[in-house]
mmCIF file of the N, C-alpha and C atoms, coordinates in Angstrom:
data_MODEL
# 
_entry.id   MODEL 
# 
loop_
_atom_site.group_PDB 
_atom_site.id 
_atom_site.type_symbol 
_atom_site.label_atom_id 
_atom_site.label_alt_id 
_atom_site.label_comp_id 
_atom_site.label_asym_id 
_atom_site.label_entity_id 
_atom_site.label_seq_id 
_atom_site.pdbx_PDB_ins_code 
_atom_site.Cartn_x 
_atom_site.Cartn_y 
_atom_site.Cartn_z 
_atom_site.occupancy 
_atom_site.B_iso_or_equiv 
_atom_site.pdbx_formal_charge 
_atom_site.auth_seq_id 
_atom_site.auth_comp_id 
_atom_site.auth_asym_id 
_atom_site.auth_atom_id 
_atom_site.pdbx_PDB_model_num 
ATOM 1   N N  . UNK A 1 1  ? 0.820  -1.193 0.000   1.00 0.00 ? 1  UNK A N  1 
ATOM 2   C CA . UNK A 1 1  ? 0.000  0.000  0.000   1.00 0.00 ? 1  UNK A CA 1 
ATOM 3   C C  . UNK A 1 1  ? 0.867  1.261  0.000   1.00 0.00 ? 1  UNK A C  1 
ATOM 4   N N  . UNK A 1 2  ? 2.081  1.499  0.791   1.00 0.00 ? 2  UNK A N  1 
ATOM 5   C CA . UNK A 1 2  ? 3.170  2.144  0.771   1.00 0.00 ? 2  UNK A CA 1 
ATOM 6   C C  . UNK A 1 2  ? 3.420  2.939  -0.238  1.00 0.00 ? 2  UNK A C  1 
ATOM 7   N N  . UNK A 1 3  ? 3.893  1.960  -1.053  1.00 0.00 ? 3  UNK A N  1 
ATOM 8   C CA . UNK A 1 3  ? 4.453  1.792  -2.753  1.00 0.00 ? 3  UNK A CA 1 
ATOM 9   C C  . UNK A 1 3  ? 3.188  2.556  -3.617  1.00 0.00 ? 3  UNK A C  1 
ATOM 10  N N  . UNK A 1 4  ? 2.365  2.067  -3.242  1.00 0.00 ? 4  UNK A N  1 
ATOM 11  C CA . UNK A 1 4  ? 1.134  2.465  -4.645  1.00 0.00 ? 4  UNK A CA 1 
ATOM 12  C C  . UNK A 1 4  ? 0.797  3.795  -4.080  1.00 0.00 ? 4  UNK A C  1 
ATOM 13  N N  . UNK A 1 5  ? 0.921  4.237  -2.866  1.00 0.00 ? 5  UNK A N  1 
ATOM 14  C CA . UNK A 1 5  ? 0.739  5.757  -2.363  1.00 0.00 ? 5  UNK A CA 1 
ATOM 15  C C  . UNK A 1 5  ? 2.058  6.794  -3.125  1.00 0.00 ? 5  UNK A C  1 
ATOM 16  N N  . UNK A 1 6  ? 3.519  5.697  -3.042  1.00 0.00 ? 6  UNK A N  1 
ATOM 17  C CA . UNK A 1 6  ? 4.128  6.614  -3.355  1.00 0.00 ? 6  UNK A CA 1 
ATOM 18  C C  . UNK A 1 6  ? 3.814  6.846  -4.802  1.00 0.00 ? 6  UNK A C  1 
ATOM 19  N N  . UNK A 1 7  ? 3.788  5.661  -5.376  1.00 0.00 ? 7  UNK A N  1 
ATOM 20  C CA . UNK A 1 7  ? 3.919  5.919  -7.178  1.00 0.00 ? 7  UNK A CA 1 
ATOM 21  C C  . UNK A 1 7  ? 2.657  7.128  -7.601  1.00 0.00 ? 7  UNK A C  1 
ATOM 22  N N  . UNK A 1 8  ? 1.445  7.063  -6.370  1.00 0.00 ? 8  UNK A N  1 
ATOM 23  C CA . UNK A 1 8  ? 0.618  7.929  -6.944  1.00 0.00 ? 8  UNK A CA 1 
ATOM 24  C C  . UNK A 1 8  ? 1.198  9.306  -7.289  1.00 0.00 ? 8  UNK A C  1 
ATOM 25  N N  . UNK A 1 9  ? 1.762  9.563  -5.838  1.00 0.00 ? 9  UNK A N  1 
ATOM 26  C CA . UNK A 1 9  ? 2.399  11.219 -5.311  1.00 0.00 ? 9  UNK A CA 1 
ATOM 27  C C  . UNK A 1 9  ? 3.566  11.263 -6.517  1.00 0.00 ? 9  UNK A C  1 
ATOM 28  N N  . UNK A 1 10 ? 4.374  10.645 -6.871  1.00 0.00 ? 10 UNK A N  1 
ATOM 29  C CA . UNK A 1 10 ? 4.960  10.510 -8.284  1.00 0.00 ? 10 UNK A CA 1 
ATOM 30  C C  . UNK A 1 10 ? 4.804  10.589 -9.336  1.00 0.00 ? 10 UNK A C  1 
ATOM 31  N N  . UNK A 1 11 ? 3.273  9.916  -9.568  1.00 0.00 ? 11 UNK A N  1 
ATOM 32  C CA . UNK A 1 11 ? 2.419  10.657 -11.058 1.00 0.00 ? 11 UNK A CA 1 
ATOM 33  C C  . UNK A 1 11 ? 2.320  11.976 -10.698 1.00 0.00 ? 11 UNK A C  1 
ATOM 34  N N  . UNK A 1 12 ? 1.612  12.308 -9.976  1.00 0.00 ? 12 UNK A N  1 
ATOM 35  C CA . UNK A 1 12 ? 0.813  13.481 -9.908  1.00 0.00 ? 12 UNK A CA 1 
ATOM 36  C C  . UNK A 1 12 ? 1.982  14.595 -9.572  1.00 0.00 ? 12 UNK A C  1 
ATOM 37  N N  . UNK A 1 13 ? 2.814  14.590 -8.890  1.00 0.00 ? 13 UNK A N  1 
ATOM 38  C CA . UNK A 1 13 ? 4.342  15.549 -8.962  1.00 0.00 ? 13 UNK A CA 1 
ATOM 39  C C  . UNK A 1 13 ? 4.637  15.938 -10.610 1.00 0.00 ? 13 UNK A C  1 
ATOM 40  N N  . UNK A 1 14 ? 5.295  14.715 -11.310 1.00 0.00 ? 14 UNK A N  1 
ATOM 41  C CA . UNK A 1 14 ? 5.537  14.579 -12.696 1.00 0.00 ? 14 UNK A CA 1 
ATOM 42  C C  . UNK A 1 14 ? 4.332  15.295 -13.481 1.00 0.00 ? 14 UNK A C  1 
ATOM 43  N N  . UNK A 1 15 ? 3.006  15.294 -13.390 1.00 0.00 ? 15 UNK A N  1 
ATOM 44  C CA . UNK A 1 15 ? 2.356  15.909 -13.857 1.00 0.00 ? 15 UNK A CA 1 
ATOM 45  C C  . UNK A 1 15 ? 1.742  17.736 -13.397 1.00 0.00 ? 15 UNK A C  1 
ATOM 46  N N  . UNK A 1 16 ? 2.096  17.967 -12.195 1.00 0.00 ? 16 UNK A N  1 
ATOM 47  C CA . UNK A 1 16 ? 2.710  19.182 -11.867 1.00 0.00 ? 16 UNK A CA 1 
ATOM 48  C C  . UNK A 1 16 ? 3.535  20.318 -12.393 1.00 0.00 ? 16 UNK A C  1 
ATOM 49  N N  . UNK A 1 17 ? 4.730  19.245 -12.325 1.00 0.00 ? 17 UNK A N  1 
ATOM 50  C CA . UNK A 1 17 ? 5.982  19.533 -12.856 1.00 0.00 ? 17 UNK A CA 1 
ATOM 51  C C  . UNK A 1 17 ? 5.682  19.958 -14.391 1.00 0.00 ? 17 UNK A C  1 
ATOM 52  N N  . UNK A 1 18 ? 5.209  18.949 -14.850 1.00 0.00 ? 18 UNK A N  1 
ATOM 53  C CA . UNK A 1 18 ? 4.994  19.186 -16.726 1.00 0.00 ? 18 UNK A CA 1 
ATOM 54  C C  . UNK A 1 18 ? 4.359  20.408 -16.918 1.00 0.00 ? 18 UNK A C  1 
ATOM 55  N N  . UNK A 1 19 ? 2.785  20.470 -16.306 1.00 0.00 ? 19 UNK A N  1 
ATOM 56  C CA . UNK A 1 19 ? 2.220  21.540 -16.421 1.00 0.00 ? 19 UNK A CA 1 
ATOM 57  C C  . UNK A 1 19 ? 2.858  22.827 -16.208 1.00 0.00 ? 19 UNK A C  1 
ATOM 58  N N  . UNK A 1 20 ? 3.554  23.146 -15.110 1.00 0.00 ? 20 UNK A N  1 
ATOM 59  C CA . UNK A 1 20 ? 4.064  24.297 -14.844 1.00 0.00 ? 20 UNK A CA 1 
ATOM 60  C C  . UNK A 1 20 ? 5.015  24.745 -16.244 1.00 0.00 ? 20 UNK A C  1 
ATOM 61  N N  . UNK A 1 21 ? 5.840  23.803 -16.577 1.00 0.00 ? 21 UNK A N  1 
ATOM 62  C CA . UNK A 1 21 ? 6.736  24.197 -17.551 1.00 0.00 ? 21 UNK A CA 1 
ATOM 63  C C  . UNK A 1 21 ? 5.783  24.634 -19.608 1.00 0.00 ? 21 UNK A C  1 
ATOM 64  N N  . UNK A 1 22 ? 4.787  23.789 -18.947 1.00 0.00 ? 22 UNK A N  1 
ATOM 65  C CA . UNK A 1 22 ? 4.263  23.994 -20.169 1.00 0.00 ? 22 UNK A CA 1 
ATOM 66  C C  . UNK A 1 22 ? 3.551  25.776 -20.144 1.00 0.00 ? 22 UNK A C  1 
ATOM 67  N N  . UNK A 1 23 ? 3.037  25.537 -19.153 1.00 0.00 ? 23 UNK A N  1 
ATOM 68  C CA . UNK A 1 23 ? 2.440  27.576 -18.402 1.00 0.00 ? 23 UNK A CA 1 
ATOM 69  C C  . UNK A 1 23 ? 3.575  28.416 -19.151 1.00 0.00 ? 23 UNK A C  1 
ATOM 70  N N  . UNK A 1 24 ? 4.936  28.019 -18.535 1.00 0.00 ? 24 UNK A N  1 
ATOM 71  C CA . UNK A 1 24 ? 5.864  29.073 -19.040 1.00 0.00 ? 24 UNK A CA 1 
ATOM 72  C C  . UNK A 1 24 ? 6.366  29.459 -20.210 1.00 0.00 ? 24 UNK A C  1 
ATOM 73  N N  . UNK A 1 25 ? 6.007  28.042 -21.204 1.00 0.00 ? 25 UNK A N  1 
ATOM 74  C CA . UNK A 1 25 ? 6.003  28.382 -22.433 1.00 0.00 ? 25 UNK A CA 1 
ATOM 75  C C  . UNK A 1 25 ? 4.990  28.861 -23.191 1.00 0.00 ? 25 UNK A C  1 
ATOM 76  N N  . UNK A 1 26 ? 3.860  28.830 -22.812 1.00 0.00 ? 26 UNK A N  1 
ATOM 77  C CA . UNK A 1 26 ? 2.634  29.458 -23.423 1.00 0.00 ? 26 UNK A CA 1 
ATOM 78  C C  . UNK A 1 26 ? 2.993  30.944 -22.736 1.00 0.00 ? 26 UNK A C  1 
ATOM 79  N N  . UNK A 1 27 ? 3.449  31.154 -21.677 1.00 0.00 ? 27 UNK A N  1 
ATOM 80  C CA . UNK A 1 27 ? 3.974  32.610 -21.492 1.00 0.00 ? 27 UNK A CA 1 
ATOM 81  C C  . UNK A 1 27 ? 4.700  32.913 -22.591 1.00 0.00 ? 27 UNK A C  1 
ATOM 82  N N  . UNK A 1 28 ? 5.554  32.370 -22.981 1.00 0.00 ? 28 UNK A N  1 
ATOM 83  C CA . UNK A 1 28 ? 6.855  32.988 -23.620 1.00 0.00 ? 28 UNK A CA 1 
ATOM 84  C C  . UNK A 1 28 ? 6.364  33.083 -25.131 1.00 0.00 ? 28 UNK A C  1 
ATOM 85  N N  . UNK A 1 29 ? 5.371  32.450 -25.346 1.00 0.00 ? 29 UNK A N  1 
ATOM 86  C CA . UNK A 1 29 ? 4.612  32.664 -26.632 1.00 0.00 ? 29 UNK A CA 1 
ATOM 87  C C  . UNK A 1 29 ? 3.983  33.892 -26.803 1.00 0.00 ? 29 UNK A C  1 
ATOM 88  N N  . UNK A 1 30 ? 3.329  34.056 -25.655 1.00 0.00 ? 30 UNK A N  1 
ATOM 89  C CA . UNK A 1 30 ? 2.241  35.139 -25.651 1.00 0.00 ? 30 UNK A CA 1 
ATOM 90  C C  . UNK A 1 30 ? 3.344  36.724 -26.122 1.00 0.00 ? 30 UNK A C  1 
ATOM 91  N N  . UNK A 1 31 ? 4.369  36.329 -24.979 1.00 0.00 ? 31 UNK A N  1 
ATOM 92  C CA . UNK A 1 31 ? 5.085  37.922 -25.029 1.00 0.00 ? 31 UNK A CA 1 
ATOM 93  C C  . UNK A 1 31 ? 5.734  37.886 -26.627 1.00 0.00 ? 31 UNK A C  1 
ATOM 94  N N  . UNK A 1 32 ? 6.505  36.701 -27.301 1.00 0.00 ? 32 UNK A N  1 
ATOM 95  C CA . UNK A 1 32 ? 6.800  37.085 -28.402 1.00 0.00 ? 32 UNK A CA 1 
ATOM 96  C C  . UNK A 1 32 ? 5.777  37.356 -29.473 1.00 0.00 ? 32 UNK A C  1 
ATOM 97  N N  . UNK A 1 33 ? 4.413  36.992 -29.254 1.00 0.00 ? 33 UNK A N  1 
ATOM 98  C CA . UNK A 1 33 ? 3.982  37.240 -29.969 1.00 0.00 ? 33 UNK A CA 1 
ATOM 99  C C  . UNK A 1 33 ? 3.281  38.837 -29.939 1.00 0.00 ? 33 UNK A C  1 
ATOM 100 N N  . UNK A 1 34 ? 3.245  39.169 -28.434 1.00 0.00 ? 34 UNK A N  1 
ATOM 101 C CA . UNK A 1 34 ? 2.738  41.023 -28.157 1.00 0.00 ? 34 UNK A CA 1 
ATOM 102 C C  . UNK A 1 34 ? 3.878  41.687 -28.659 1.00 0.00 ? 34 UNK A C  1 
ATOM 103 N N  . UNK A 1 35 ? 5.396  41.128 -28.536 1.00 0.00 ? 35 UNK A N  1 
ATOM 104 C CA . UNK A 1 35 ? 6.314  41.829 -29.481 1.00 0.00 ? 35 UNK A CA 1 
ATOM 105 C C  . UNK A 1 35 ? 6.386  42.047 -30.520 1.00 0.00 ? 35 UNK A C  1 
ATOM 106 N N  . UNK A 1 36 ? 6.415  40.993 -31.558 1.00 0.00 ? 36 UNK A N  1 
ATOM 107 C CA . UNK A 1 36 ? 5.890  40.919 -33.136 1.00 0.00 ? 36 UNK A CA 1 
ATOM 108 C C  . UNK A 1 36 ? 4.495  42.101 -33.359 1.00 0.00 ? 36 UNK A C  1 
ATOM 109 N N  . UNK A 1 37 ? 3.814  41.916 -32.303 1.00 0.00 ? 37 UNK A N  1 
ATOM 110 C CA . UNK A 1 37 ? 2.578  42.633 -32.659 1.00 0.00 ? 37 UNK A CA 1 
ATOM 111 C C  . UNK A 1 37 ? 3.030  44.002 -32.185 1.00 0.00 ? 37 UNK A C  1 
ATOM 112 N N  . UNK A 1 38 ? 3.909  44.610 -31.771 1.00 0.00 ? 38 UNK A N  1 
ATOM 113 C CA . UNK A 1 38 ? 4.394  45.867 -30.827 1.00 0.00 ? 38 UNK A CA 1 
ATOM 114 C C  . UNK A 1 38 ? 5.032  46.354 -32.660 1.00 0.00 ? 38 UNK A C  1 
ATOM 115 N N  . UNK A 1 39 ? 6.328  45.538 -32.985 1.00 0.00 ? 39 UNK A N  1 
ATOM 116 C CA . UNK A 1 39 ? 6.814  45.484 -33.918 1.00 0.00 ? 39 UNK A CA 1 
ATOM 117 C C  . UNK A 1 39 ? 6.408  46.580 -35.364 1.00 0.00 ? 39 UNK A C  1 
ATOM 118 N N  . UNK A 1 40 ? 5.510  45.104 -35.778 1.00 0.00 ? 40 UNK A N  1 
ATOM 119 C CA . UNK A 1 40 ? 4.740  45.973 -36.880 1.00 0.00 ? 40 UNK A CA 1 
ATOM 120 C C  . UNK A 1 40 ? 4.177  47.248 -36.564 1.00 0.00 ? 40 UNK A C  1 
ATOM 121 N N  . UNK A 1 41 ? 3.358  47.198 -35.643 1.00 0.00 ? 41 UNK A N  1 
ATOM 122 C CA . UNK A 1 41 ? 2.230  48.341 -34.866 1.00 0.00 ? 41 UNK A CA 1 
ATOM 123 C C  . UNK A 1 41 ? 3.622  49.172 -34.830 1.00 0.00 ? 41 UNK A C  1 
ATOM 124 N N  . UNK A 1 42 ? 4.793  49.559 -34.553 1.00 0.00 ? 42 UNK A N  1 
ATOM 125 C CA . UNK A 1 42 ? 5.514  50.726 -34.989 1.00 0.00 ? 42 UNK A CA 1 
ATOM 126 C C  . UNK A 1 42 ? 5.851  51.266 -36.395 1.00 0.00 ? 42 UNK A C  1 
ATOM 127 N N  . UNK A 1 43 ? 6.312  49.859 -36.892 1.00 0.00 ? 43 UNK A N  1 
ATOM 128 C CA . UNK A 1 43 ? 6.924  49.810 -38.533 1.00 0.00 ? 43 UNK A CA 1 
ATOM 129 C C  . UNK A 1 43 ? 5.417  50.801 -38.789 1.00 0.00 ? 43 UNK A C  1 
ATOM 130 N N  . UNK A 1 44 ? 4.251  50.258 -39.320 1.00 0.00 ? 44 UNK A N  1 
ATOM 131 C CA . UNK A 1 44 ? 3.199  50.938 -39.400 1.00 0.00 ? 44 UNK A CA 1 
ATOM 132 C C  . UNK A 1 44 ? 3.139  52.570 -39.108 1.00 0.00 ? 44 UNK A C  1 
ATOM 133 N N  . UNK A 1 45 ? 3.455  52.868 -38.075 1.00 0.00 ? 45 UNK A N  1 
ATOM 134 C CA . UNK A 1 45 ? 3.331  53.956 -37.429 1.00 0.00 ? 45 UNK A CA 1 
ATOM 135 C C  . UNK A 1 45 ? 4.088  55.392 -37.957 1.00 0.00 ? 45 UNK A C  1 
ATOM 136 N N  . UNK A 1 46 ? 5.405  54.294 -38.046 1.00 0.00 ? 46 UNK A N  1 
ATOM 137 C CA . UNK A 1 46 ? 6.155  55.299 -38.162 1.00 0.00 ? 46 UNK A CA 1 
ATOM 138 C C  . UNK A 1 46 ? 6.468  55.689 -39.981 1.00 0.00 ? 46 UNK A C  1 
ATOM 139 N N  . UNK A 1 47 ? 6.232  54.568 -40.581 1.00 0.00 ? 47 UNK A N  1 
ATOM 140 C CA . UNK A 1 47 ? 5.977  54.635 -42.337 1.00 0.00 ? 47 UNK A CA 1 
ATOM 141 C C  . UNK A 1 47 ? 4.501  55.194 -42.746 1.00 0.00 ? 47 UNK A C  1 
ATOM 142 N N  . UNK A 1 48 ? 4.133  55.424 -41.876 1.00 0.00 ? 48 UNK A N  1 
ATOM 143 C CA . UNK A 1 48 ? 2.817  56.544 -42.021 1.00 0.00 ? 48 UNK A CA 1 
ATOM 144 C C  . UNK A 1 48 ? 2.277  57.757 -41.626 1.00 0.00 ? 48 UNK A C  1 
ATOM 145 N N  . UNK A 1 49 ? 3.424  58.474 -40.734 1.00 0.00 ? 49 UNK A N  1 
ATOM 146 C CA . UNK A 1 49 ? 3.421  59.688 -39.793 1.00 0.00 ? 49 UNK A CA 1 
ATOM 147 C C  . UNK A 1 49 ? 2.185  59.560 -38.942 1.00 0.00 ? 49 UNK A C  1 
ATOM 148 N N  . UNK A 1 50 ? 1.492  57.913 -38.338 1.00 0.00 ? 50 UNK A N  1 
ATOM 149 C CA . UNK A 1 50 ? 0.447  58.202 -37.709 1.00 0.00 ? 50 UNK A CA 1 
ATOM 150 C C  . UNK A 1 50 ? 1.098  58.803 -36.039 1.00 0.00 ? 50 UNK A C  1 
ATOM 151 N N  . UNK A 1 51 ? 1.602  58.634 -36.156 1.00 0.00 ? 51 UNK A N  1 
ATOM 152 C CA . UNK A 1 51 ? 2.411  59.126 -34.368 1.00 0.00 ? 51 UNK A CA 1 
ATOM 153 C C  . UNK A 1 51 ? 1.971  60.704 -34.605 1.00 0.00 ? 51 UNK A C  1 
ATOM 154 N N  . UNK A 1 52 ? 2.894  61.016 -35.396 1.00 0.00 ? 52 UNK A N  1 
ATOM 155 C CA . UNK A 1 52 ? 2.906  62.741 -35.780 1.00 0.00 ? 52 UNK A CA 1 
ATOM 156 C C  . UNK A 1 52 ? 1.767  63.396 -35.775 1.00 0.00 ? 52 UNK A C  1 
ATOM 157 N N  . UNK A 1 53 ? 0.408  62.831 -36.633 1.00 0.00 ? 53 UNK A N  1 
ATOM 158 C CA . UNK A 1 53 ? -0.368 62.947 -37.156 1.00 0.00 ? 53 UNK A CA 1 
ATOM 159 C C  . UNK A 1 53 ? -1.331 63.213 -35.399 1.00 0.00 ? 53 UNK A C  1 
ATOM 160 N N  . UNK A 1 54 ? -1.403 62.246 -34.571 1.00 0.00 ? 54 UNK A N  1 
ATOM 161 C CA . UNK A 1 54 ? -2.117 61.785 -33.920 1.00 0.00 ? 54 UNK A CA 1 
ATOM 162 C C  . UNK A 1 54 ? -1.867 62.453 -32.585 1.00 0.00 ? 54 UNK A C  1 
ATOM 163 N N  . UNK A 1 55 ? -0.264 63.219 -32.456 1.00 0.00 ? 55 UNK A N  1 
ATOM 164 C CA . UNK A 1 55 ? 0.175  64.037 -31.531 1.00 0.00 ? 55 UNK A CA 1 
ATOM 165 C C  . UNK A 1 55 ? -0.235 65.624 -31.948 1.00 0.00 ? 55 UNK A C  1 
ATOM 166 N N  . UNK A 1 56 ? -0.266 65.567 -32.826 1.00 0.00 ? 56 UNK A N  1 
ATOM 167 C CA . UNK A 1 56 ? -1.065 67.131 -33.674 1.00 0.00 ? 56 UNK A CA 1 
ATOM 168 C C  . UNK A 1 56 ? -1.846 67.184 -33.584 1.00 0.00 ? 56 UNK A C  1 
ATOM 169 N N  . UNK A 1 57 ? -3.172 66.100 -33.520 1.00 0.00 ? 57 UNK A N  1 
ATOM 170 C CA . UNK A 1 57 ? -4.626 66.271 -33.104 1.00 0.00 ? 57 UNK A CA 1 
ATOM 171 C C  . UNK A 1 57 ? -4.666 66.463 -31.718 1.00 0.00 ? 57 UNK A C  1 
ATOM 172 N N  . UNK A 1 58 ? -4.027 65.509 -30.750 1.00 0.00 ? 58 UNK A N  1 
ATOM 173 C CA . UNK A 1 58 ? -4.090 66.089 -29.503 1.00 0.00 ? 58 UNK A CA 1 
ATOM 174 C C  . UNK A 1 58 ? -3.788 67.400 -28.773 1.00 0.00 ? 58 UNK A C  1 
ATOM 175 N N  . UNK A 1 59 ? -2.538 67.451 -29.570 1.00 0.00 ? 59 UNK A N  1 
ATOM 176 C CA . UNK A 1 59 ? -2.331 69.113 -29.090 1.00 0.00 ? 59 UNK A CA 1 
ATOM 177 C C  . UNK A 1 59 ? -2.981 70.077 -29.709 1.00 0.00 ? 59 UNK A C  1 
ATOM 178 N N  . UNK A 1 60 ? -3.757 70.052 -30.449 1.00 0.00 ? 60 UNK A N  1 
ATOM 179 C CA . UNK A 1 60 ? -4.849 71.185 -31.023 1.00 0.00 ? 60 UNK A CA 1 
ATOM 180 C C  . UNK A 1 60 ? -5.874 70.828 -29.940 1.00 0.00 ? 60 UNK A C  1 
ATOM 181 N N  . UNK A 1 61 ? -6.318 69.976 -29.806 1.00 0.00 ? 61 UNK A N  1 
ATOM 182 C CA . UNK A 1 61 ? -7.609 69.662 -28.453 1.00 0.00 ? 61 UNK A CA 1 
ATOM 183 C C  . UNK A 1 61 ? -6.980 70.517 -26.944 1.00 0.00 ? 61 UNK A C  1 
ATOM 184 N N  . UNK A 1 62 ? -5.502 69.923 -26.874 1.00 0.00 ? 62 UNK A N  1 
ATOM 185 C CA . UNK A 1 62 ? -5.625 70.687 -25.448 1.00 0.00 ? 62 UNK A CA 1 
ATOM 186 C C  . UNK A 1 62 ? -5.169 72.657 -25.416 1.00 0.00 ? 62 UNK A C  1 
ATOM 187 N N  . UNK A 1 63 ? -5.201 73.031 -26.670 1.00 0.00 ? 63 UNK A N  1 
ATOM 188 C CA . UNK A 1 63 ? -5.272 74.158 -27.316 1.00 0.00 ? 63 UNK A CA 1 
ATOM 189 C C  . UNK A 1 63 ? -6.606 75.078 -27.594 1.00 0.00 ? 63 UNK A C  1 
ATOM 190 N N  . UNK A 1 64 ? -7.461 73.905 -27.750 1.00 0.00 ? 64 UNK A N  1 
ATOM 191 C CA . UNK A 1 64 ? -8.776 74.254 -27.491 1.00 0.00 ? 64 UNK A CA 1 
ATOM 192 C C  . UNK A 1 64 ? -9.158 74.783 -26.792 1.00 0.00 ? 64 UNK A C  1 
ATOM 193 N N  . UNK A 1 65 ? -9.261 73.154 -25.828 1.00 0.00 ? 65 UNK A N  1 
ATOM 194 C CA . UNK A 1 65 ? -9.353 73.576 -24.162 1.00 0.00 ? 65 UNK A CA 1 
ATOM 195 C C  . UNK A 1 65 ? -8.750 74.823 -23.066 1.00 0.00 ? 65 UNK A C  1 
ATOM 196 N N  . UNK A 1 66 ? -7.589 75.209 -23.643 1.00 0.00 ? 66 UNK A N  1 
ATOM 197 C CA . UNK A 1 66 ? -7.012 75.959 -22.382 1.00 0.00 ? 66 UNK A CA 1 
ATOM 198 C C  . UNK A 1 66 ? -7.062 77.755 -22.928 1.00 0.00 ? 66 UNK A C  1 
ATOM 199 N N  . UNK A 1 67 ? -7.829 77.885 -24.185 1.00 0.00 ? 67 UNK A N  1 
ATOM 200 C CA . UNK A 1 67 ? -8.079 78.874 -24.834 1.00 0.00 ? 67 UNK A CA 1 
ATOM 201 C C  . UNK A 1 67 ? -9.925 79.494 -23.793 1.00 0.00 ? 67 UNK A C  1 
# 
C-alpha cells in the first residue's frame, strides 16, 4: 500500500511539474507574440506619420481647451 501511495504522489508531482513548464512556455509565446505585434504596430506607425499625425490632433484639443 506504501508503494502504490508513493507511485501515486509521483504521477501526480511529474504531472505538476509538466504543467508548470508547459504555463511558461505558453507565457513565452504570448510575449513574443505582443512583441511581433508591438513590432509591426511601430513599422506601421512610423511609415505613415500616424504618431505625428495623432500628436497634432491632440495638441490642437488641449489648445482648445485651455483657450
Amino acid at each position: 500500500m506504501f508503494r502504490s501511495v508513493l507511485a501515486t504522489l509521483y504521477r501526480w508531482k511529474s504531472r505538476v511539474v509538466d504543467e508548470i513548464g508547459q504555463t511558461t512556455a505558453e507565457y513565452a509565446l504570448v510575449i513574443v507574440g505582443a512583441a511581433a505585434l508591438g513590432a509591426l504596430l511601430l513599422t506601421w506607425a512610423t511609415k505613415t506619420d500616424a504618431i505625428g499625425d495623432l500628436f497634432k490632433i491632440v495638441l490642437d484639443q488641449v489648445k482648445k481647451l485651455a483657450k
